[in-house]
mmCIF file of the C-alpha atoms, coordinates in Angstrom:
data_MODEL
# 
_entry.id   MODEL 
# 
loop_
_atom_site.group_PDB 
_atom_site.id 
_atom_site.type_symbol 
_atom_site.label_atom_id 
_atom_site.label_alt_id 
_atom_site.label_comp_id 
_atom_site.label_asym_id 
_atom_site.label_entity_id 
_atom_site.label_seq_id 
_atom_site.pdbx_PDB_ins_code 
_atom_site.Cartn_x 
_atom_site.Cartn_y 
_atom_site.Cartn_z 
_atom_site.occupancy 
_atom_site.B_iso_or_equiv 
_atom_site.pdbx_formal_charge 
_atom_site.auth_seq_id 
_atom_site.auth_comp_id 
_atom_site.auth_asym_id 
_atom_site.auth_atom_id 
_atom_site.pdbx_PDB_model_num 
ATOM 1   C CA . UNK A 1 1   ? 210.018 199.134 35.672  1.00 0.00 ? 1   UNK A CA 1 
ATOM 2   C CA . UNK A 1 2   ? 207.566 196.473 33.886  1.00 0.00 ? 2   UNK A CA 1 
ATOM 3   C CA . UNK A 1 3   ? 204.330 196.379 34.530  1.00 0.00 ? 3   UNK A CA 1 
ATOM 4   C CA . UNK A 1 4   ? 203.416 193.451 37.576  1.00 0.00 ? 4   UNK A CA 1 
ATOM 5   C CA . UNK A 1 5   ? 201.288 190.659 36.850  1.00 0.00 ? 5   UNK A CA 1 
ATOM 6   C CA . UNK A 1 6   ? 199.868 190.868 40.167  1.00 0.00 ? 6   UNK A CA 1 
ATOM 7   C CA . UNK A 1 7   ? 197.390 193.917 42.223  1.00 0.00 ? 7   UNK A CA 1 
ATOM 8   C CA . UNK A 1 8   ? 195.480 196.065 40.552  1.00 0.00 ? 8   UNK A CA 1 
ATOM 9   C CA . UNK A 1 9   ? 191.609 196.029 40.610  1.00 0.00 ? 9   UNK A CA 1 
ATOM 10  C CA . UNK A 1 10  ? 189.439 192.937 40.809  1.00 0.00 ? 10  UNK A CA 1 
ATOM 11  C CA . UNK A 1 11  ? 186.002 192.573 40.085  1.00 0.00 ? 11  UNK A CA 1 
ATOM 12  C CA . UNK A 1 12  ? 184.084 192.168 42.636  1.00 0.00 ? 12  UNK A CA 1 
ATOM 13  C CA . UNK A 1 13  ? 187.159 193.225 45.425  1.00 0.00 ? 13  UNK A CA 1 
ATOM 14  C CA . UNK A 1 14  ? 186.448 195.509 48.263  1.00 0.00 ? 14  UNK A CA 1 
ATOM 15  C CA . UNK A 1 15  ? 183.543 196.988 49.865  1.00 0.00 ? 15  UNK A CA 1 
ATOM 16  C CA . UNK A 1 16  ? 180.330 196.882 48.821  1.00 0.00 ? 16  UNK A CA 1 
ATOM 17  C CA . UNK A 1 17  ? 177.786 200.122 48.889  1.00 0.00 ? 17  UNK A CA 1 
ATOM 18  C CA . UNK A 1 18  ? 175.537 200.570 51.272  1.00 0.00 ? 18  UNK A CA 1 
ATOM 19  C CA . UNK A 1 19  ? 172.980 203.330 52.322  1.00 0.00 ? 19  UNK A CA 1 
ATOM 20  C CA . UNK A 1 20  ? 173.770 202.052 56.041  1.00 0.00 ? 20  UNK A CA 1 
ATOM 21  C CA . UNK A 1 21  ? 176.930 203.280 57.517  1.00 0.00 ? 21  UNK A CA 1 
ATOM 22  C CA . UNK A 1 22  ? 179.004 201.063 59.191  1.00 0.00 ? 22  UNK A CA 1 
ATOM 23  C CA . UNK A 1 23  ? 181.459 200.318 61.718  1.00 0.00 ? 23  UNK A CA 1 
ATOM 24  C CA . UNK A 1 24  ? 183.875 197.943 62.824  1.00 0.00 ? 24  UNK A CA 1 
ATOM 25  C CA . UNK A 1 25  ? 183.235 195.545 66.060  1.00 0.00 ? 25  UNK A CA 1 
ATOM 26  C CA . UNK A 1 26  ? 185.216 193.129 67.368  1.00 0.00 ? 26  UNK A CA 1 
ATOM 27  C CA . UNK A 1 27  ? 183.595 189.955 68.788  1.00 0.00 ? 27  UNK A CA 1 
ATOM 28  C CA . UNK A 1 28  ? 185.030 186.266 69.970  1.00 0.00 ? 28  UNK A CA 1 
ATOM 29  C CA . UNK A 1 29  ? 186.513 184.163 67.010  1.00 0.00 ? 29  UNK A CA 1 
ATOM 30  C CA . UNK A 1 30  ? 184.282 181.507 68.081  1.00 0.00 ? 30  UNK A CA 1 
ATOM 31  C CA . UNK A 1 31  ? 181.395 184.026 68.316  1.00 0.00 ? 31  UNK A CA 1 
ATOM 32  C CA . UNK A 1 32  ? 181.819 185.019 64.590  1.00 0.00 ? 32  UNK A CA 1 
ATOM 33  C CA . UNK A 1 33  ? 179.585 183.343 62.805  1.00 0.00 ? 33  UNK A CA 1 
ATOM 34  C CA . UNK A 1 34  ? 177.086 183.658 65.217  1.00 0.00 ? 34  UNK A CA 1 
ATOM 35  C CA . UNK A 1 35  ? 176.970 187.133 64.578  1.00 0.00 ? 35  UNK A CA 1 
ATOM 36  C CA . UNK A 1 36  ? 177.320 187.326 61.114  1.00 0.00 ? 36  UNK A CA 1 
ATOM 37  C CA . UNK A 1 37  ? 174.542 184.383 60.601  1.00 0.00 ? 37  UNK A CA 1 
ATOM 38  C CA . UNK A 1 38  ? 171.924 187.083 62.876  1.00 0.00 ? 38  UNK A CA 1 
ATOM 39  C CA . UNK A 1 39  ? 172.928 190.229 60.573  1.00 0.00 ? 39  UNK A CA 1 
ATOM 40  C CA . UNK A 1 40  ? 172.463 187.833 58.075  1.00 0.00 ? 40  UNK A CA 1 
ATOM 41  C CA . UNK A 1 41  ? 169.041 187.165 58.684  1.00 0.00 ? 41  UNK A CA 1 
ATOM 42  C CA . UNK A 1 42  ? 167.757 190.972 60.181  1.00 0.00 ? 42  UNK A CA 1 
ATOM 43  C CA . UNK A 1 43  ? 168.915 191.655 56.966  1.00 0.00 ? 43  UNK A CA 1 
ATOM 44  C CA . UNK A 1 44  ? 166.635 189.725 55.589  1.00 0.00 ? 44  UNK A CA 1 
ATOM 45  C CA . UNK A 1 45  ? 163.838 190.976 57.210  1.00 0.00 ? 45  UNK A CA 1 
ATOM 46  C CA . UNK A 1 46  ? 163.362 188.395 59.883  1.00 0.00 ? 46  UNK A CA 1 
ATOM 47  C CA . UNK A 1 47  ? 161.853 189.184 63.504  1.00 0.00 ? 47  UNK A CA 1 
ATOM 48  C CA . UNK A 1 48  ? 164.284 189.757 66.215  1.00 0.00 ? 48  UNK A CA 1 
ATOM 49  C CA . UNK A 1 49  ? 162.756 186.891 68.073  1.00 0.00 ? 49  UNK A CA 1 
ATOM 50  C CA . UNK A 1 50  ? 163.475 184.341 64.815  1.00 0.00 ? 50  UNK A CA 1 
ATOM 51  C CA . UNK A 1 51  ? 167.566 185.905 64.748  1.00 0.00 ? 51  UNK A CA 1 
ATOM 52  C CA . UNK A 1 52  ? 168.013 185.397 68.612  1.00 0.00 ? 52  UNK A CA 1 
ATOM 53  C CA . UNK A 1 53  ? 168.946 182.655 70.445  1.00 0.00 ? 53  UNK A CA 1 
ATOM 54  C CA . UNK A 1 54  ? 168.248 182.858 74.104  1.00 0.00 ? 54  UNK A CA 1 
ATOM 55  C CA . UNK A 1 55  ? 170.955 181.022 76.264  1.00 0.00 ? 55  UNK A CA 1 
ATOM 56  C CA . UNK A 1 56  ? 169.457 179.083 78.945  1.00 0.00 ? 56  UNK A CA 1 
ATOM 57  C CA . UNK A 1 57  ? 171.301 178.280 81.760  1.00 0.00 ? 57  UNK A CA 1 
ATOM 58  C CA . UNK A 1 58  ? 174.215 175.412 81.896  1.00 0.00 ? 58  UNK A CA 1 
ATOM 59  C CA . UNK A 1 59  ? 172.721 172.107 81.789  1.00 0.00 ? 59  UNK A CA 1 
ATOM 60  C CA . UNK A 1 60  ? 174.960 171.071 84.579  1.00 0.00 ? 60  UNK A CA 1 
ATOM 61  C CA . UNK A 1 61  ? 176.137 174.309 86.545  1.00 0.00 ? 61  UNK A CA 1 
ATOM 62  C CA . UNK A 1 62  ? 178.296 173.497 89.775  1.00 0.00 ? 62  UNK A CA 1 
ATOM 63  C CA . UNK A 1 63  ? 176.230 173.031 92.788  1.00 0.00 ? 63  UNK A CA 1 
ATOM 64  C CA . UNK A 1 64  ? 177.366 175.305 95.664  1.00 0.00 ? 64  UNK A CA 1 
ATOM 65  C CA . UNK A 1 65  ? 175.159 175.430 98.438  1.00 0.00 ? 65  UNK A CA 1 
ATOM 66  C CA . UNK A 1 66  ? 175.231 178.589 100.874 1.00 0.00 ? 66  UNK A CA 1 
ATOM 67  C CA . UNK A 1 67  ? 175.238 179.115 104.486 1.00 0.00 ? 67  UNK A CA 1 
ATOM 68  C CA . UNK A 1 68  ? 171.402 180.046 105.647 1.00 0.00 ? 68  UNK A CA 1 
ATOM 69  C CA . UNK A 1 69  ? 170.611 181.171 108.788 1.00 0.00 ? 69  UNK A CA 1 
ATOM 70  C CA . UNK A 1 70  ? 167.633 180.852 110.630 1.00 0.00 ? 70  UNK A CA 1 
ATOM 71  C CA . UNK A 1 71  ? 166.257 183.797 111.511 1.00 0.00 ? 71  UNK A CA 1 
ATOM 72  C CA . UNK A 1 72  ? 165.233 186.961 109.822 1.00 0.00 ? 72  UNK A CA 1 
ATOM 73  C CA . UNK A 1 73  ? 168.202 189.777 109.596 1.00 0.00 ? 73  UNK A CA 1 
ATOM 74  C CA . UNK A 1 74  ? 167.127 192.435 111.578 1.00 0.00 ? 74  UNK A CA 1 
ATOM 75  C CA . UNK A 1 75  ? 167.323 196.249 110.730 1.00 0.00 ? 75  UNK A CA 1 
ATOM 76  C CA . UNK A 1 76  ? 167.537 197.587 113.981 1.00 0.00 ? 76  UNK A CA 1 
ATOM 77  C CA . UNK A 1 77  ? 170.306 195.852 116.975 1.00 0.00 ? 77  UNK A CA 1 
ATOM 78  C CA . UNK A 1 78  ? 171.608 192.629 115.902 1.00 0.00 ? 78  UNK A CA 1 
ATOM 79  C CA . UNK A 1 79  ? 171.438 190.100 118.306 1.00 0.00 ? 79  UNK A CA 1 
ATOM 80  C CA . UNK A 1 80  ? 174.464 187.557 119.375 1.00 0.00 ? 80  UNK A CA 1 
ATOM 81  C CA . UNK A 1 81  ? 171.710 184.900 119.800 1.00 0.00 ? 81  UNK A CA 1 
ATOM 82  C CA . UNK A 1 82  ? 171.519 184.388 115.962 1.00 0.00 ? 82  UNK A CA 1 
ATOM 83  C CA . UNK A 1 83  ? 174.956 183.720 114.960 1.00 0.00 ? 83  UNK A CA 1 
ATOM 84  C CA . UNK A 1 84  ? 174.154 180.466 113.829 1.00 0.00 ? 84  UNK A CA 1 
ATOM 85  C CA . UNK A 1 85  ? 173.210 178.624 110.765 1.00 0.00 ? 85  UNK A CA 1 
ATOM 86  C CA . UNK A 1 86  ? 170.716 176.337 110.200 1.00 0.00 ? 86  UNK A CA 1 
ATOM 87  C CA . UNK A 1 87  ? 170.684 175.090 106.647 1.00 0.00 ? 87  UNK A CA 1 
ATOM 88  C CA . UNK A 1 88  ? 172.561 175.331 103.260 1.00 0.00 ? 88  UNK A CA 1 
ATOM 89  C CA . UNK A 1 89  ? 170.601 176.355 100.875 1.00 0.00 ? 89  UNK A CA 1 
ATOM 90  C CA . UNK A 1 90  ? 171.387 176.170 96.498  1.00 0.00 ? 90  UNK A CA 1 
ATOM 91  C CA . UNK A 1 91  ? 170.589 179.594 94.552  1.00 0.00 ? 91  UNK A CA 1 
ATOM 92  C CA . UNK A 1 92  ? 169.504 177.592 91.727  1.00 0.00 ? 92  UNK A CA 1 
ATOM 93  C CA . UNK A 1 93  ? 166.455 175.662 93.641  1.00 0.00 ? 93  UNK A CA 1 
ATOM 94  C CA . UNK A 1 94  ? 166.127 179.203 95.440  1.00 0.00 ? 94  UNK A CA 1 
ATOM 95  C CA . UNK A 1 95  ? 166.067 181.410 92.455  1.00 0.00 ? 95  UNK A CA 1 
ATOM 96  C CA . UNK A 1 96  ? 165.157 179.143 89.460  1.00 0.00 ? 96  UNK A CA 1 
ATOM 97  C CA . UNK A 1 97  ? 161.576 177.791 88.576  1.00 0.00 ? 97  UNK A CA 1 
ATOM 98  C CA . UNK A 1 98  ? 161.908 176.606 84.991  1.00 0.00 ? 98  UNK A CA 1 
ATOM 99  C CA . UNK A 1 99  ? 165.479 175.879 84.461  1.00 0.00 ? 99  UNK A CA 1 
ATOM 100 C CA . UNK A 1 100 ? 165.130 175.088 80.549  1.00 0.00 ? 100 UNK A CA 1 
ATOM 101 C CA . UNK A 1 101 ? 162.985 178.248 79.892  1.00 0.00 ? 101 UNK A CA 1 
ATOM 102 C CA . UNK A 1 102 ? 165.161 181.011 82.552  1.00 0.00 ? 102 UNK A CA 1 
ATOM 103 C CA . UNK A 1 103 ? 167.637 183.417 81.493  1.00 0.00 ? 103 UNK A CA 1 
ATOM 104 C CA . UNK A 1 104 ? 169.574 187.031 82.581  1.00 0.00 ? 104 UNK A CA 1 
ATOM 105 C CA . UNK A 1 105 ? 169.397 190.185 81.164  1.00 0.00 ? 105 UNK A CA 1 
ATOM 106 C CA . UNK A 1 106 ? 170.897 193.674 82.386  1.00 0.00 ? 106 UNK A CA 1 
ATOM 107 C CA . UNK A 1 107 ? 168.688 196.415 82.619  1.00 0.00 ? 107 UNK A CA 1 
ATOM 108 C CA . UNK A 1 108 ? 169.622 199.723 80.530  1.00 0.00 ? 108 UNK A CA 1 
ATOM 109 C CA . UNK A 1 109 ? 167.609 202.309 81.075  1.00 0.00 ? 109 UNK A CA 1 
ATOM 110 C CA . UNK A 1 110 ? 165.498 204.430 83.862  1.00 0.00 ? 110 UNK A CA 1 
ATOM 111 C CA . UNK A 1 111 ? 161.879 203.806 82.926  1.00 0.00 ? 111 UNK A CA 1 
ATOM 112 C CA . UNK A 1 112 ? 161.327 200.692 85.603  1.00 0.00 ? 112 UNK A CA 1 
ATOM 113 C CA . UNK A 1 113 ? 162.774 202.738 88.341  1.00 0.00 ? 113 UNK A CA 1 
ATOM 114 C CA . UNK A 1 114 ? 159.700 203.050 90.894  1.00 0.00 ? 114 UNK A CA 1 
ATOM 115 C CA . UNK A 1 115 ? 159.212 199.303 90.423  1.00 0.00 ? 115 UNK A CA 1 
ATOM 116 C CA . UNK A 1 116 ? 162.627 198.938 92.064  1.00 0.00 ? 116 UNK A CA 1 
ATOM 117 C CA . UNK A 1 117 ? 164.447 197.796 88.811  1.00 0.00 ? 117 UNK A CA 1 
ATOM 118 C CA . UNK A 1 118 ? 167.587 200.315 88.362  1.00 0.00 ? 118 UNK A CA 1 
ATOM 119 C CA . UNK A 1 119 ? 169.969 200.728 85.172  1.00 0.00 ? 119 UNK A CA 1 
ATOM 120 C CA . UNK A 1 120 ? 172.434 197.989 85.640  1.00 0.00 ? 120 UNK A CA 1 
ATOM 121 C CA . UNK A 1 121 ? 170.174 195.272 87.354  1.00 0.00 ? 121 UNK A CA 1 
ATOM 122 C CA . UNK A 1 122 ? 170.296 192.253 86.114  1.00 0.00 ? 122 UNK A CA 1 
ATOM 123 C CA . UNK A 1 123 ? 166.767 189.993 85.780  1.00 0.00 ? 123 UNK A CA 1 
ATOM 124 C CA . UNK A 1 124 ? 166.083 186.657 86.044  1.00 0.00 ? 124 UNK A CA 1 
ATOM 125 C CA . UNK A 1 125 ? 163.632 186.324 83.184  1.00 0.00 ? 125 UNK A CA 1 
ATOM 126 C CA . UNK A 1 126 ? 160.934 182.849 82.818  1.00 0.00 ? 126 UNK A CA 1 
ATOM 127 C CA . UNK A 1 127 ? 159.528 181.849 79.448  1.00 0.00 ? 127 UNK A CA 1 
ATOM 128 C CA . UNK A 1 128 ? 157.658 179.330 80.783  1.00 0.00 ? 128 UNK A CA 1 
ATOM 129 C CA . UNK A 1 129 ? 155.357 181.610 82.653  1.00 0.00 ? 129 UNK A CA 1 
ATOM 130 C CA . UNK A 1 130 ? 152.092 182.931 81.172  1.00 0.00 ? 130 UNK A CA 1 
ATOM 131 C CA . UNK A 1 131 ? 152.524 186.590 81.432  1.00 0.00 ? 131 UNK A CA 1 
ATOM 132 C CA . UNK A 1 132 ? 149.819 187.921 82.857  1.00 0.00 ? 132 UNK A CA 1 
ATOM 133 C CA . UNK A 1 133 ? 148.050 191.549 83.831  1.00 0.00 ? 133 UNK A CA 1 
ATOM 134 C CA . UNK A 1 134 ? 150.564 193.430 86.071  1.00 0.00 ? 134 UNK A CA 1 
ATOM 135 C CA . UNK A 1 135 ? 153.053 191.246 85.886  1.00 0.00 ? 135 UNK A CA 1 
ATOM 136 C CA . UNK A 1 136 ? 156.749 192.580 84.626  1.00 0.00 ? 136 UNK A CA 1 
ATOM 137 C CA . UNK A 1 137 ? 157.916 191.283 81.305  1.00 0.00 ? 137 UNK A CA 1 
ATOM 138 C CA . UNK A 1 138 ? 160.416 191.345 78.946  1.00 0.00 ? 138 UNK A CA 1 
ATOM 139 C CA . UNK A 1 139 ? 158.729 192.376 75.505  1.00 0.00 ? 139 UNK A CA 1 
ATOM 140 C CA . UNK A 1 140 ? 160.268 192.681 71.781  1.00 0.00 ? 140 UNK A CA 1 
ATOM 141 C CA . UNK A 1 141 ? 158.757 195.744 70.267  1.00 0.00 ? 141 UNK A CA 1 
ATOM 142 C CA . UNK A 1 142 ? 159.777 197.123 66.754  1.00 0.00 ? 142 UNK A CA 1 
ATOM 143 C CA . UNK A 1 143 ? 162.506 194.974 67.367  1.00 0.00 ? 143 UNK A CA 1 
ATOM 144 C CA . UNK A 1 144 ? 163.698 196.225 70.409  1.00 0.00 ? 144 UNK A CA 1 
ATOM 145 C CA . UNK A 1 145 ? 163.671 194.306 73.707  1.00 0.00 ? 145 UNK A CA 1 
ATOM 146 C CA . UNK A 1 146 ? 162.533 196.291 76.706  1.00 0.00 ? 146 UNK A CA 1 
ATOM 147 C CA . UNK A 1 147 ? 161.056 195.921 80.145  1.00 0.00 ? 147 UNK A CA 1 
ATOM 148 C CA . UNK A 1 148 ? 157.382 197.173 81.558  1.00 0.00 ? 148 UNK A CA 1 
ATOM 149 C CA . UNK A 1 149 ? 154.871 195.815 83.551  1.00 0.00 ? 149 UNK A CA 1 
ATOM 150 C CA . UNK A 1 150 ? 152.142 194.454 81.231  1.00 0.00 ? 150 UNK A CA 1 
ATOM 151 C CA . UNK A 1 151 ? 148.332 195.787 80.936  1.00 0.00 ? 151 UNK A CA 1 
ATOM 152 C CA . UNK A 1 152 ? 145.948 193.239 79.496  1.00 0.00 ? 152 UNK A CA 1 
ATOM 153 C CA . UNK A 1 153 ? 142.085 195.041 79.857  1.00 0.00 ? 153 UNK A CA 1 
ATOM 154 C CA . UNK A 1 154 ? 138.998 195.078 78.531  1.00 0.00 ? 154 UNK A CA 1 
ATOM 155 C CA . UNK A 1 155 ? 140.691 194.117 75.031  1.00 0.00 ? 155 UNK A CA 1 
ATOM 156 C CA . UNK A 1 156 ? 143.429 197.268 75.562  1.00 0.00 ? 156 UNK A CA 1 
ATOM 157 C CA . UNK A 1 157 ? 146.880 196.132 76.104  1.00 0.00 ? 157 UNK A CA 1 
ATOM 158 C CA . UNK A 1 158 ? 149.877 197.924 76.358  1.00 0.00 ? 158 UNK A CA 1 
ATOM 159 C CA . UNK A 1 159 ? 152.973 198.137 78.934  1.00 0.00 ? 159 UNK A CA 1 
ATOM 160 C CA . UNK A 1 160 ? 153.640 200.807 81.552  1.00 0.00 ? 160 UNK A CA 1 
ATOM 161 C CA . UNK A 1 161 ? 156.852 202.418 82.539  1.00 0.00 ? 161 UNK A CA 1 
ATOM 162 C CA . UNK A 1 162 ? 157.239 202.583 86.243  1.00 0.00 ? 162 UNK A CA 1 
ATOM 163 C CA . UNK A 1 163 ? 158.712 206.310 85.742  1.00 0.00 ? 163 UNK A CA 1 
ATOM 164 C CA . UNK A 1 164 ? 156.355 208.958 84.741  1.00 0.00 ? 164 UNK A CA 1 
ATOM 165 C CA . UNK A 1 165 ? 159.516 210.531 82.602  1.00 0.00 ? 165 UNK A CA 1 
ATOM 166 C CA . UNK A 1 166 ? 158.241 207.545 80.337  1.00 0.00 ? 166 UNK A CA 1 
ATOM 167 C CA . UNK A 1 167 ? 155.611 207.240 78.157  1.00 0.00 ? 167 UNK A CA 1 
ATOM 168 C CA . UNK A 1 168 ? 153.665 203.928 78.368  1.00 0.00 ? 168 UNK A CA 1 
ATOM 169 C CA . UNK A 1 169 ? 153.523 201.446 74.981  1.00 0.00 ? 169 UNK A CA 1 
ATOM 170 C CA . UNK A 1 170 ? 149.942 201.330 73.736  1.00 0.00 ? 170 UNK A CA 1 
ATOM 171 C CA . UNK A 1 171 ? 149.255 199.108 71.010  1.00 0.00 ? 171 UNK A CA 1 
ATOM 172 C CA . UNK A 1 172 ? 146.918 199.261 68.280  1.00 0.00 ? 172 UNK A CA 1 
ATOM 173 C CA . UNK A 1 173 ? 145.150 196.673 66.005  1.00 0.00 ? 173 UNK A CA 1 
ATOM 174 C CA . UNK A 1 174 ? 148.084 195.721 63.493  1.00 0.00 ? 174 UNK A CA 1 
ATOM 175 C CA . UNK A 1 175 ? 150.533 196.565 65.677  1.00 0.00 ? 175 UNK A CA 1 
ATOM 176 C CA . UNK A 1 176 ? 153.107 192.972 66.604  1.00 0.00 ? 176 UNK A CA 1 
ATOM 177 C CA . UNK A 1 177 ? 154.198 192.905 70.124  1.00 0.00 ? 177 UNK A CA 1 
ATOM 178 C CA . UNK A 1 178 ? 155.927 189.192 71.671  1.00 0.00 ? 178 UNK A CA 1 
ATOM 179 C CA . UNK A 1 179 ? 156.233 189.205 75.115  1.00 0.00 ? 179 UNK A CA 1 
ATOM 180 C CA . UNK A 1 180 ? 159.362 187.034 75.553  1.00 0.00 ? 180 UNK A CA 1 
ATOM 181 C CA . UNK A 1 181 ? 159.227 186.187 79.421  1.00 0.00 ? 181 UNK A CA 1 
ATOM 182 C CA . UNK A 1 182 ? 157.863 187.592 82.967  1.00 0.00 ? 182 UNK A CA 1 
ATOM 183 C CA . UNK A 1 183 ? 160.683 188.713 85.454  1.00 0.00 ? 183 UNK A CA 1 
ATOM 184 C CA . UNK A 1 184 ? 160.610 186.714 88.749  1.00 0.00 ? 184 UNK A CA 1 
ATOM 185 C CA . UNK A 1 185 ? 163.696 188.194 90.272  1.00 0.00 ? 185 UNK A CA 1 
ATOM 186 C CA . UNK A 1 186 ? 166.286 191.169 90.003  1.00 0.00 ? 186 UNK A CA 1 
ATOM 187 C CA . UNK A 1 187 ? 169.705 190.967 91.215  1.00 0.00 ? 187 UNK A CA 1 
ATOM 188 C CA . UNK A 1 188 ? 171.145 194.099 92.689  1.00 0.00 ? 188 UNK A CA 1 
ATOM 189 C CA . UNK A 1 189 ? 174.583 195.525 93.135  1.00 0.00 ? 189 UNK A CA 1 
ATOM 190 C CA . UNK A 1 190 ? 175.007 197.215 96.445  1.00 0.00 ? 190 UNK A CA 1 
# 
């Protein structure tokens, strides 16, 4: 059989080394360079908080206003008397204070447990809010994101696990910590 004039090796075909190994993921089409542009630049050394985008909420999200009734739910005997509604109300006037600066994330993880935040809540997280001592907040550290309530005294700061199974974050002159936004709400399955 003669030899093909097409195959054989190429330079510069197929993978390239790497000390990392890798794996395959599959994301959106329309997702793709999106996700190849932020590998692109951790790999260049680049803070987490230069390589994210955070999504802010629609500009223009569908208004749908709920039923709100007047009086407090009671844990106890309902009463008959109450079975009426009063106003509508919109979760996004309810819930939202700076609409440009608010997004979502889901919890993962057990160390914000006795603060009433549970793996698989999801938080409504503001950017535009200073964060301040005791407050909860969404921080980047070493280029992780993670949630604690924030301690800001007598020039120590660090952030505190709500679950002693959890060591607290000190930080230490050097160290690079961006707080990225203070929870205001969390949204619970039940």
């Amino acid at each position: 059989m003669p030899p093909s004039s097409r195959g054989g090796a190429r330079p510069g075909a197929g993978r390239k080394p790497s000390s990392d190994p890798t794996t395959t993921i599959r994301v959106p089409v329309s997702q793709k360079a999106v996700v190849l542009d932020f590998v692109k630049q951790r790999k260049a050394g680049l803070p987490l908080s230069h390589c994210l985008e955070i999504f802010a909420l629609a500009e223009h999200p569908p208004r749908q206003k709920f039923p709100f009734m007047s009086h407090a739910v009671r844990a106890g005997f309902p009463s008959p008397a109450d079975d009426y509604v009063e106003k509508r109300i919109d979760l996004n006037e309810e819930l939202i204070q700076h609409r440009e600066a608010t997004f979502f994330l889901r919890v993962k993880g057990h160390s914000m447990v006795e603060a009433g935040i549970d793996d698989g809540d999801e938080l409504i997280v503001d950017r535009a809010l200073v964060p301040e001592h005791g407050r909860i907040v969404i921080a980047a550290v070493d280029g992780e994101l993670t949630v604690k309530r924030f301690y800001q005294r007598e020039g120590v700061v660090k952030l505190i696990a709500e679950n002693p199974d959890y060591p607290d974050i000190e930080f230490r002159e050097g160290q690079e910590m961006l707080i990225w936004g203070v929870v205001t709400r969390i949204i619970k399955s039940v």
